[in-house]
C-alpha positions, 0 to 999 in steps of 0.5 A: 489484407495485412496481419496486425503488428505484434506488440509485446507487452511487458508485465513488469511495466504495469505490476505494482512495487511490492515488498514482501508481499504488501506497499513498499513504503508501508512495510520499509517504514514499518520495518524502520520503525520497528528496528529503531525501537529494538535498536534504541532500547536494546532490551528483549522486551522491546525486541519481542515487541519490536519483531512482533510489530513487524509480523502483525505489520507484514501480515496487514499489509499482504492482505491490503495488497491483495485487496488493491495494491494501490489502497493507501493511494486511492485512500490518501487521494480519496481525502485529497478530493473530499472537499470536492464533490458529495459522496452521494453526487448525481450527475442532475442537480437536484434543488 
């Protein structure tokens, strides 16, 4: 009898993309976002309120990550199928 054959399997192939701990998209926009205001204004209010944008941001989006890595996909695909099918579907019609 013959052994199985070995494949190793990579994790960074299926690990999602993070960026400090949350989307990659989400934090970099937020990050963009909140530079532009702090940027643009170029006063210590408008700093204060761009870093603290910043740090409740990084804060939502780790825990989201660490409900799903994927939640603002599935949630974007969620409402792309929502004129599909009931929420309430079964798999017998019921008249």
């Amino acid at each position: 009898m013959s052994s199985l054959r070995h494949t190793p399997f990579y994790r960074a192939l299926h690990r999602p993309n993070l960026f400090l701990g949350g989307e990659r998209e989400l934090v970099m926009s937020t990050g963009i976002l909140c530079a532009g205001l702090v940027v643009s204004s170029q006063n210590w209010p408008a700093t204060i309120v761009g870093l603290s944008i910043w740090g409740v941001g990084i804060g939502v989006f780790r825990m989201m990550a660490k409900i799903d890595p994927y939640l603002v996909r599935v949630y974007l695909r969620h409402l792309k199928y929502q004129d599909y099918y009931a929420p309430r579907s079964t798999a017998w019609r019921e008249d």
